[in-house]
C-alpha positions in Angstrom: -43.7 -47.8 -14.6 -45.4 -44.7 -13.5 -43.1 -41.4 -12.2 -44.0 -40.6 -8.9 -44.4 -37.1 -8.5 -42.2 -35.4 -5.6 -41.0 -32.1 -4.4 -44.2 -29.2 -3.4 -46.5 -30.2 -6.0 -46.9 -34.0 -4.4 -47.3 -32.0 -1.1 -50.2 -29.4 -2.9 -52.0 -32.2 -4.5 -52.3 -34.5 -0.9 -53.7 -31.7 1.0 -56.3 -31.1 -1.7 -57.3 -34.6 -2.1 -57.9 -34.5 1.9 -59.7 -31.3 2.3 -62.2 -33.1 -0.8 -62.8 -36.3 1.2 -63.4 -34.4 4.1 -66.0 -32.4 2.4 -67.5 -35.8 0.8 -67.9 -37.0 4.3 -65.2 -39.9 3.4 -62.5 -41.0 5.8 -58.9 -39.8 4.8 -56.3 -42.8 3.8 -53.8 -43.4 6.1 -50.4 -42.0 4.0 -48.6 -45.1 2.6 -45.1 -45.5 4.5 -43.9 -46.7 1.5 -44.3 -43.5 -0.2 -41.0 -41.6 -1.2 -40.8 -39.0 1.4 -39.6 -35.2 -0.3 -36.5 -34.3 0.5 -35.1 -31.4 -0.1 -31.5 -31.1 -1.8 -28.9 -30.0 0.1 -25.5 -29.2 -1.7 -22.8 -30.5 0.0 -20.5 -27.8 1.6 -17.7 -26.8 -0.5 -14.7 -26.8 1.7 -11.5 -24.0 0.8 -8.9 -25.7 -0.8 -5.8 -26.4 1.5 -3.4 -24.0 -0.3 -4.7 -20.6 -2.1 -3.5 -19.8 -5.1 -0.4 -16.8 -4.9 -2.1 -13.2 -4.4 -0.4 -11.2 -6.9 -3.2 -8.7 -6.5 -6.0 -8.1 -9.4 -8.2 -5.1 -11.5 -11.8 -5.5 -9.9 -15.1 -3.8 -11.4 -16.7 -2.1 -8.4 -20.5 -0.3 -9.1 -21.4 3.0 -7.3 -24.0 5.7 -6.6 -23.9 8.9 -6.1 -25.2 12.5 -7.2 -23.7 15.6 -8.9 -24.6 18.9 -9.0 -23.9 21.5 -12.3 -25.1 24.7 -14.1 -25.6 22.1 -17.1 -26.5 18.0 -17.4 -23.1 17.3 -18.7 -21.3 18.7 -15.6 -23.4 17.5 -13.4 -22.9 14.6 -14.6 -19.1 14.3 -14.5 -19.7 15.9 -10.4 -21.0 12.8 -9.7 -18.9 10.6 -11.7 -15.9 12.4 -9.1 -17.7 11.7 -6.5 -17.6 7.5 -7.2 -14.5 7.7 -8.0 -13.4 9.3 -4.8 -15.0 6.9 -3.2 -13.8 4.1 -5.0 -10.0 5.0 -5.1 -9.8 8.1 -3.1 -9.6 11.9 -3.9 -6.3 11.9 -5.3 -7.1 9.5 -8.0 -10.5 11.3 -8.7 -8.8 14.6 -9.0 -7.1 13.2 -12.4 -11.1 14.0 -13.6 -10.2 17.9 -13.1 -8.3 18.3 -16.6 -11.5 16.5 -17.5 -13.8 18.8 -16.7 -12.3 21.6 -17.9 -11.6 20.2 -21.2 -14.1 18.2 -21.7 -16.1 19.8 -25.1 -19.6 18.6 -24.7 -20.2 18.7 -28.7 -19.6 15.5 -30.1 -18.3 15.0 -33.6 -19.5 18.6 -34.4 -22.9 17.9 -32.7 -24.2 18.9 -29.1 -24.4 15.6 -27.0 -27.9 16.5 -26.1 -29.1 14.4 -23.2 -26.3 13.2 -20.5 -27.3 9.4 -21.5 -26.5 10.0 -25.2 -24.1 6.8 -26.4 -21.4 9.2 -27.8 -21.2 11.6 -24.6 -20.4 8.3 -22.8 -18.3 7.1 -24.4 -16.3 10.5 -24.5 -16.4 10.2 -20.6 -15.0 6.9 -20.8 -12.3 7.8 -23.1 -11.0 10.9 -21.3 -11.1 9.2 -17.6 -8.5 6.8 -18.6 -10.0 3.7 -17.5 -11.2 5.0 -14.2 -14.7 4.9 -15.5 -15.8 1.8 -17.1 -19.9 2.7 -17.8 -22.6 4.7 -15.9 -25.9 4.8 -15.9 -28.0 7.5 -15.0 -30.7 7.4 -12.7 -32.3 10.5 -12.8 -32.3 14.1 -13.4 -33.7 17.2 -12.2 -33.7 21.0 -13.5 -34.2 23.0 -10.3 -34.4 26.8 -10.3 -33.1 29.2 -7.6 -32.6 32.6 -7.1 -29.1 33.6 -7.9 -29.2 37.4 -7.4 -32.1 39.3 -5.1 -32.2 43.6 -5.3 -34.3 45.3 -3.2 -34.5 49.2 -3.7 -35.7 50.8 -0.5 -36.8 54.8 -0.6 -37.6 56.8 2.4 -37.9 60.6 1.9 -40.4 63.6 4.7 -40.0 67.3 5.4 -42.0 69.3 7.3 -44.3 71.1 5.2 -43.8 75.4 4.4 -45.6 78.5 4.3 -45.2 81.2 1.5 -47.0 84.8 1.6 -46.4 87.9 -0.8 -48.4 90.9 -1.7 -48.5 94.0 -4.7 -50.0 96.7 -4.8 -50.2 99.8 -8.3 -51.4 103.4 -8.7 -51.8 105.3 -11.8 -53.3 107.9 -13.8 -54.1 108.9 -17.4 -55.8 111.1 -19.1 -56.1 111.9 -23.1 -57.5 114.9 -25.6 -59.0 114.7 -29.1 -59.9 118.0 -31.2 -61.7 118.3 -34.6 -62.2 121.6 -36.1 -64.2 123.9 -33.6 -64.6 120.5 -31.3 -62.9 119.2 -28.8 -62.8 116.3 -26.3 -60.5 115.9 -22.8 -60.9 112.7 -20.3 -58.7 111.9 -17.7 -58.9 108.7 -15.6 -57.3 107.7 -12.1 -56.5 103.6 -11.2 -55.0 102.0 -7.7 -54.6 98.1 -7.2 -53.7 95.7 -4.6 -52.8 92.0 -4.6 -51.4 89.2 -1.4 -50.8 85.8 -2.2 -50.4 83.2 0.9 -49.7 79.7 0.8 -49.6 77.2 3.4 -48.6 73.3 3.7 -48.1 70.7 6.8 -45.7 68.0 6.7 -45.2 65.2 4.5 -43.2 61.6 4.0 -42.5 59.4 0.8 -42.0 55.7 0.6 -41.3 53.6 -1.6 -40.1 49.9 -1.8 -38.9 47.7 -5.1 -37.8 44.3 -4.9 -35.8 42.7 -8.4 -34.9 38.7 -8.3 -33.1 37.2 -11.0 -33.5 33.2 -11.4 -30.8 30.6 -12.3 -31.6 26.9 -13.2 -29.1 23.8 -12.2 -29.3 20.4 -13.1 -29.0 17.4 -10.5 -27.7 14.1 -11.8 -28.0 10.8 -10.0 -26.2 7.5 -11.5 -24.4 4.6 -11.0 -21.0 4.1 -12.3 -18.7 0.8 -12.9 -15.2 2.0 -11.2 -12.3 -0.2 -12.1 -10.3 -0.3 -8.9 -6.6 -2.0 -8.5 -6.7 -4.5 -5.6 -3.1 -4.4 -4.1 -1.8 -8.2 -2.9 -2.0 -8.6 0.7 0.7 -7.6 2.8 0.1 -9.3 5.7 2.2 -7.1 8.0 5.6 -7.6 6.0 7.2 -3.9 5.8 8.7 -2.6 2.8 12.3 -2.8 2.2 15.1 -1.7 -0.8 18.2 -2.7 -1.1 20.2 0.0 -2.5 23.6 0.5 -4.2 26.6 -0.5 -1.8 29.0 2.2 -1.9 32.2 1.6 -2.9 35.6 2.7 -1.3 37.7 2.3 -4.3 37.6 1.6 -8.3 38.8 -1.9 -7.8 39.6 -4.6 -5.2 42.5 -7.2 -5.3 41.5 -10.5 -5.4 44.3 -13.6 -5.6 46.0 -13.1 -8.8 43.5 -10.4 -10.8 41.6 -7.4 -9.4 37.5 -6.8 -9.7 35.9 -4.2 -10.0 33.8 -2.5 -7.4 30.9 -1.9 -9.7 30.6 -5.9 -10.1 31.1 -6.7 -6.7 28.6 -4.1 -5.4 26.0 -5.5 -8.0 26.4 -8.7 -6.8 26.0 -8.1 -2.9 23.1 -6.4 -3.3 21.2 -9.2 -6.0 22.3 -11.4 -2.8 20.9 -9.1 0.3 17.3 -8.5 -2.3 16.9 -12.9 -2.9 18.2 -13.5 1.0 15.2 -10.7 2.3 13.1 -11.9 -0.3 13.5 -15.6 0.5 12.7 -14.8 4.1 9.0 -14.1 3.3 9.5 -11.1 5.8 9.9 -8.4 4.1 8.1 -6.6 0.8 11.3 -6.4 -1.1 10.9 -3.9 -3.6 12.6 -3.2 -7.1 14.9 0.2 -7.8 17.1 -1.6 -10.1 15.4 -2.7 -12.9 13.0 1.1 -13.3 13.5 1.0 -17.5 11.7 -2.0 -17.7 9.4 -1.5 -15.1 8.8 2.3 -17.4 8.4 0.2 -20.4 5.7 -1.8 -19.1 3.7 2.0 -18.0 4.1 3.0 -21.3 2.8 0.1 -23.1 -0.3 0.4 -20.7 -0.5 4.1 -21.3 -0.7 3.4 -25.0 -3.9 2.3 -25.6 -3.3 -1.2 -26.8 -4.3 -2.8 -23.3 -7.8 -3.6 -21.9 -9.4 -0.7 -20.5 -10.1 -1.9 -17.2 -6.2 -2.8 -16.8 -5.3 1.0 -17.1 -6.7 1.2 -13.3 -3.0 -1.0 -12.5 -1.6 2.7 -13.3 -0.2 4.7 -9.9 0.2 1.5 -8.1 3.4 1.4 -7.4 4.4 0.7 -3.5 6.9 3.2 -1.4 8.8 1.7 1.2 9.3 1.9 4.7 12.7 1.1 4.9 16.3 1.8 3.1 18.6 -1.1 3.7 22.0 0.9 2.9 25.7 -1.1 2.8 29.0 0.0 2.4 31.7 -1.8 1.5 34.9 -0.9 4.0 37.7 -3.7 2.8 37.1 -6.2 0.5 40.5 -7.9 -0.4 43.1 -10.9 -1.2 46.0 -9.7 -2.3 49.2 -11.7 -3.2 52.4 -10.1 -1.1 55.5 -10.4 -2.8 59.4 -10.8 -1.1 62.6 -11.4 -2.6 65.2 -14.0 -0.8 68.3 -12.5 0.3 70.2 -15.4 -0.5 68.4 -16.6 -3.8 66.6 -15.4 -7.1 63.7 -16.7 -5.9 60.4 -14.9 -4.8 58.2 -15.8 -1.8 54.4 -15.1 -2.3 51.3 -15.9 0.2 48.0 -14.2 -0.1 45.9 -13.2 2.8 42.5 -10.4 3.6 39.0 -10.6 4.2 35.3 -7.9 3.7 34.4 -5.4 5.8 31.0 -4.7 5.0 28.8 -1.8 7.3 25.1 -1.1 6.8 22.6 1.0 8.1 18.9 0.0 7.9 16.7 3.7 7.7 13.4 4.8 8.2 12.3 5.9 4.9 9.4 7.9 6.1 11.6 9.8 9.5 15.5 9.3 8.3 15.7 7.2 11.9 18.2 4.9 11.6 17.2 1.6 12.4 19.6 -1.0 12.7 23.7 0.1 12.7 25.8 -2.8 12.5 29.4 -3.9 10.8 30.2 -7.4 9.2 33.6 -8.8 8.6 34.8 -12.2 7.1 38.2 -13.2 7.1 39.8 -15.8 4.7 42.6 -18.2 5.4 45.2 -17.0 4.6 48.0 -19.2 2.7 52.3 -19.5 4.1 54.7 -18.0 2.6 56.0 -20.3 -0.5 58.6 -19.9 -3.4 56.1 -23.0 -5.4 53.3 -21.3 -8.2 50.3 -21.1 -7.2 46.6 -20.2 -8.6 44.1 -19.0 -6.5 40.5 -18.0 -8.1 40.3 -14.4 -7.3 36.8 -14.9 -8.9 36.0 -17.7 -6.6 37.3 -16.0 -3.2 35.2 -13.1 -4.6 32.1 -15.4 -4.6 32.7 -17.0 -1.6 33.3 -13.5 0.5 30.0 -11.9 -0.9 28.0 -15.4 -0.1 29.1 -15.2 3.1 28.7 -11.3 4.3 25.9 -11.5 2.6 23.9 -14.2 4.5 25.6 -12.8 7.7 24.0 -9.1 6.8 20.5 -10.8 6.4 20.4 -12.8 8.9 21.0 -10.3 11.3 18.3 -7.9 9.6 15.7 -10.6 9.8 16.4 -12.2 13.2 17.0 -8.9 14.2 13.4 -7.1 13.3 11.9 -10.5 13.4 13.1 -13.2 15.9 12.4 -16.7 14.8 9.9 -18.4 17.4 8.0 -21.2 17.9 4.4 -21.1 16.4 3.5 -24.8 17.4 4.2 -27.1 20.1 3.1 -31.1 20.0 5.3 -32.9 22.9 9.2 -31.9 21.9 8.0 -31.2 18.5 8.3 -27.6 16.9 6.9 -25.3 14.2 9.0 -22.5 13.5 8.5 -19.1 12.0 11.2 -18.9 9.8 12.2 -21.3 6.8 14.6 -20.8 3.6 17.7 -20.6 3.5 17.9 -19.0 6.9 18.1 -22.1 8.6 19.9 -25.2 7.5 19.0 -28.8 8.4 21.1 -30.4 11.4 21.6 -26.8 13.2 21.2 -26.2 16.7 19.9 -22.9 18.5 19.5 -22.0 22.0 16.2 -21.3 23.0 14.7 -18.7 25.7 11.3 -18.6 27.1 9.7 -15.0 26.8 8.2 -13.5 30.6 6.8 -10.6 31.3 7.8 -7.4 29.6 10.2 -4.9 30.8 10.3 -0.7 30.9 12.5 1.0 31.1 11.6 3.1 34.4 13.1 6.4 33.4 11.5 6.8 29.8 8.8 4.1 29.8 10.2 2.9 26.6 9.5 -1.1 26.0 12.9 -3.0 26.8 11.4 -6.3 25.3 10.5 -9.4 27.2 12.5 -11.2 30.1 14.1 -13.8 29.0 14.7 -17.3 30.8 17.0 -19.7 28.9 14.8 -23.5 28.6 16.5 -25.8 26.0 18.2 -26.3 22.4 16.0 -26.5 19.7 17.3 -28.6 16.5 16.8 -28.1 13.0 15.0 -31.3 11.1 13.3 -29.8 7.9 13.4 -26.9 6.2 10.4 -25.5 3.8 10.0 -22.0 2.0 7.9 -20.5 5.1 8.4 -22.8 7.9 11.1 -24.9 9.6 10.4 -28.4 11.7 12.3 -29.0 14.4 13.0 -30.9 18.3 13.7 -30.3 21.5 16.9 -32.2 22.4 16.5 -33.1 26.0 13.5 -32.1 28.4 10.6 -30.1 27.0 10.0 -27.0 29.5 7.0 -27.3 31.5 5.0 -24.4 30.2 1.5 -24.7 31.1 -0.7 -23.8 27.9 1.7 -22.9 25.0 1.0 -19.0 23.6 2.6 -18.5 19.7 5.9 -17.2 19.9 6.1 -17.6 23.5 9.7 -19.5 22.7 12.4 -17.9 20.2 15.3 -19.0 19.4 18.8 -17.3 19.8 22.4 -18.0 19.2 23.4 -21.0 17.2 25.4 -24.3 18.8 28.5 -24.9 17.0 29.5 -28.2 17.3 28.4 -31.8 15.8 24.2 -32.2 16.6 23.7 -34.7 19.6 21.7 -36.8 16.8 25.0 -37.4 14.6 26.7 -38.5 18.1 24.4 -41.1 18.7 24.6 -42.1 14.8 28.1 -42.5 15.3 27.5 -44.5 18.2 25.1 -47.1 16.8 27.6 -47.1 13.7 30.5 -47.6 16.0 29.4 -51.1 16.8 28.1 -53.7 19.9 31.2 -55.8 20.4 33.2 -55.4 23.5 36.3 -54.1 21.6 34.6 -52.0 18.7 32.6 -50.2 21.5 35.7 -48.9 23.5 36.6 -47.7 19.8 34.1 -46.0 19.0 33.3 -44.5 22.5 36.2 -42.0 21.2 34.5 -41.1 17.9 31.8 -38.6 18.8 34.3 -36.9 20.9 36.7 -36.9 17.6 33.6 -35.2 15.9 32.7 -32.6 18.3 36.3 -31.5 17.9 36.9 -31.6 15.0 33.7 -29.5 14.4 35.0 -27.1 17.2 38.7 -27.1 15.8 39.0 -23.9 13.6 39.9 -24.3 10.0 43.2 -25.4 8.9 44.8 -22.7 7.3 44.9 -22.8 3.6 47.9 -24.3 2.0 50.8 -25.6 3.8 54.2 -23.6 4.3 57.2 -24.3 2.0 59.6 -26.4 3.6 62.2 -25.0 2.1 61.5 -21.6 3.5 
C-alpha cells in the first residue's frame, strides 16, 4: 500500500497542483474528505511531580559578559574576569582574584603567553581562581592609545626699548729732525679729532609657545566567562538557630544510687533541643558541634582531588540569627539517708527534679529574645528501711526527655504559633507536625481579630483573640497534623490561613475515647447504668495526679 504523504509538504504539493489546473483552464477537484487531515503534534503537558525531590542546594555553571580594562591583554583580561565574578557571587568573593592579579606571572612554562586566548594562559587563570572560573572566551580586543602626560611651555617676555649716546674727541702734535753731514731736515705736524656715537631703539615683546604630549596605549578585553556559582537550599523563611553548650552548675549531679556527670548530661540536652527544633521544620538548625569534621571535609575540597566546579561549595557556610542558650539550675535525685532511734536499721527515700533556664538571643543585636525557666519534678518515693534500685541513668533520661520537649515546645509555639492552614467542614490542616503534637490531644483554639497597638509606643500587641472551640489531634505527619473540631464549627465567613491557632492543651480523656467507652460499655438495661460511670472513671483518672512512686513501709 502506498504512504500517504502528510505534514507541509502534502499541504505545498496541493496548492501547486491547483494553481496548474487553474492555469490549464481545468476545474480544481473537490478535496477528498477521506483524506487524512495534518495534524500537528502536540506533546502532552508534563505535569510537576506531586512531591519534589529534598533541596539540599547544588554547584550551577552560570555564563557572563563583561569587559576589562589594563595597561596589558593579560590584565585586562583578568579586569573583566572580576567583573563576572562580582556579578556572579558578589564583590567579596571576586576580591579573592586580587592575590591573583598581583601574582599572576604572565610567562608560561618559561615562555610569554603571547595572546590573552593562548590555551596555557587559560588554563593558568583557571588554576589560580580556585574554581571560580571554569573557561572564558574572549570576544574581542582593542589597543587604544591616549595621552597620559600633556606639557605645554608658555614664554612671554617685552621692555620698552633704550637710547644710548657717547662722544670723543683727541688733539696732538709731532714734529721730527733728520741731519746728514752739512744737511739737514725738520717737520713738525699738528692733529685734532672728534667722534659721537648715538643709538636709539622703541619697544619690543617676545613670545613663544611649546606644547610636549606623551602617549600611552591600553588594551580593552571583552569575554564571556563560565562562573561556577553555589546555589544555597531554600530557606523558605525558617531563621537560623544553634543550640549551644548548656552550662553547668556543678561537676556532677546525683541521680538515684550513682552520680552523672554534667558534661554527659549537658551533651545530651542539647542533641535533644537540636533533633526537637530540627523535627519542627521551623527553624535552620545549624551545626557547632561537630566543626573537625565539618574542617575535614574543607580540606579535602581544598586539596585538589575534587571536581573543579565543586570548589565554588567553599565559603558557604550559613551564620545564624539566633543563639538558643540553656543553663542547667538543679538537676537531681538523690537518696536521703536516716538512722532509727530505736533500731540498726536505715530509712532511705529519694526525691528532686531539673531546673533548666534559657535564653533565646539575637545573634546579630545581643537582644534577648525569649527568657523563660523550666522545671520537672519527679515522684518522689516514702521513706522505707526495704532495698531498693532506682536507675539513676533512667531518671536521668527521663528528666532530660521531658525539659527538653517542654524547652522546644515553648521556643516553637512561642516564635511560631501552630494554626490552622485549611478548613473543609470541622476538618483541619494544621501547621505544625512531628513530635510536637501527639495523636488523641486536645487544644483550645482562638479566632485571631483585628490587631492591637499599643497606644503609647505604637508597638504591635498581636491580634485580639476570641476563644471558638477545641481542636483534636487525629494524625500526625513530619510537616503537618490532621485534626477536628469537637462540637460546633465557628461561623467564620470565608476562612483566611492561620486565621485559627491553637493554644493551651486539654488535659483530660478526648471526648472520642468517652464515647468509645460508651459503645464498649454495652446496650442492655443493666450494662448501660454500668457503664454510664466509666467515662467519668476515665476523665478522673486522667485528671488524678500521679500516684507517688513506691509505697511507704508499713513498718515505719
Amino acid at each position: 500500500m502506498r504512504q500517504l504523504m502528510t505534514g507541509p509538504s502534502h499541504s505545498l504539493l496541493v496548492v501547486c497542483m491547483t494553481l496548474f489546473l487553474a492555469a490549464c483552464g481545468q476545474d480544481v477537484p473537490a478535496p477528498d474528505a477521506s483524506a487524512p487531515t495534518p495534524v500537528a503534534d502536540v506533546q502532552p503537558a508534563v505535569e510537576p511531580p506531586m512531591r519534589g525531590a529534598p533541596d539540599f542546594g547544588a554547584v550551577e555553571r552560570l555564563s557572563r559578559e563583561a569587559e576589562g580594562v589594563g595597561s596589558t591583554p593579560e590584565l585586562a583580561t583578568l579586569a573583566a574576569l572580576q567583573s563576572v565574578v562580582a556579578q556572579v557571587n558578589g564583590v567579596q568573593v571576586a576580591s579573592r582574584l586580587d592575590s591573583l592579579r598581583a601574582g599572576l606571572d604572565v610567562s608560561v612554562d618559561g615562555r610569554h603567553a603571547g595572546t590573552i586566548d593562548a590555551q596555557a594562559f587559560q588554563q593558568h587563570v583557571m588554576s589560580a581562581s580556585q574554581g571560580l572560573v571554569l573557561g572564558y572566551e574572549v570576544l574581542s580586543q582593542d589597543e587604544i592609545d591616549k595621552v597620559d602626560e600633556e606639557t605645554v611651555s608658555r614664554v612671554r617676555a617685552s621692555d620698552e626699548g633704550y637710547s644710548y649716546a657717547a662722544s670723543a674727541s683727541a688733539d696732538g702734535r709731532a714734529s721730527a729732525s733728520a741731519r746728514a753731514g752739512n744737511a739737514r731736515a725738520d717737520t713738525s705736524m699738528r692733529y685734532s679729532e672728534d667722534a659721537s656715537l648715538d643709538v636709539k631703539r622703541g619697544a619690543s615683546s617676545y613670545d613663544s609657545d611649546v606644547t610636549q604630549r606623551r602617549m600611552r596605549s591600553y588594551w580593552k578585553v571583552r569575554l564571556r566567562a563560565d562562573i561556577a556559582q553555589f546555589r544555597a537550599p531554600e530557606e523558605g523563611g525558617r531563621p537560623k538557630i544553634v543550640v549551644a553548650q548548656p552550662r553547668v552548675m556543678a561537676s556532677s549531679y546525683a541521680v538515684g544510687d550513682s552520680r552523672v556527670a554534667s558534661e554527659e548530661v549537658a551533651r545530651a540536652i542539647r542533641g535533644r533541643l537540636s533533633d526537637t527544633l530540627a523535627q519542627t521544620k521551623r527553624f535552620i538548625v545549624l551545626d557547632r558541634e561537630f566543626g573537625d569534621e565539618m574542617q575535614a571535609e574543607i580540606d579535602h575540597i581544598n586539596s585538589g582531588d575534587v571536581r573543579q566546579i565543586d570548589t565554588a561549595r567553599l565559603g558557604q557556610q550559613l551564620a545564624t540569627d539566633l543563639i538558643l542558650i540553656p543553663t542547667i539550675e538543679r538537676f537531681e535525685y538523690p537518696r536521703a539517708t536516716r538512722q532509727l532511734r530505736m533500731s540498726d536499721r536505715q530509712v532511705t527515700s529519694y526525691s528532686g527534679g531539673g531546673r533548666i533556664t534559657l535564653r533565646l538571643l539575637n545573634a546579630a543585636t545581643g537582644e534577648v529574645v525569649m527568657s523563660d525557666s523550666f522545671d520537672h519534678a519527679l515522684a518522689s518515693t516514702g521513706p522505707s528501711t526495704l532495698p531498693r534500685v532506682v536507675d539513676g541513668k533512667g531518671m536521668a533520661a527521663t528528666m532530660m526527655d521531658a525539659l527538653s520537649g517542654r524547652i522546644g515546645t515553648a521556643v516553637v509555639t512561642g516564635i511560631f504559633p501552630v494554626s490552622v492552614v485549611a478548613l473543609d467542614g470541622d476538618q483541619v490542616v494544621l501547621s505544625q507536625g512531628g513530635d510536637m503534637l501527639q495523636t488523641g490531644q486536645r487544644y483550645e483554639a482562638v479566632a485571631l481579630g483585628d490587631e492591637l497597638r499599643d497606644p503609647q509606643t505604637g508597638r504591635s500587641l498581636g491580634r485580639m483573640e476570641r476563644s471558638c472551640c477545641v481542636i483534636r489531634i487525629d494524625r500526625v505527619s513530619s510537616q503537618t497534623s490532621y485534626g477536628t473540631i469537637e462540637g460546633e464549627v465557628p461561623a467564620m465567613g470565608r476562612f483566611k490561613p492561620g486565621a485559627i491557632e491553637l493554644r493551651q492543651a486539654i488535659a483530660g480523656v478526648p471526648a472520642s475515647a468517652a464515647a468509645n467507652a460508651d459503645r464498649a460499655s454495652g446496650s442492655g438495661g443493666g450494662a448501660k447504668e454500668a457503664g454510664a460511670s466509666t467515662p467519668a472513671r476515665l476523665r478522673a483518672a486522667a485528671a488524678a495526679p500521679a500516684a507517688p512512686a513506691p509505697a511507704e513501709d508499713p513498718d515505719w
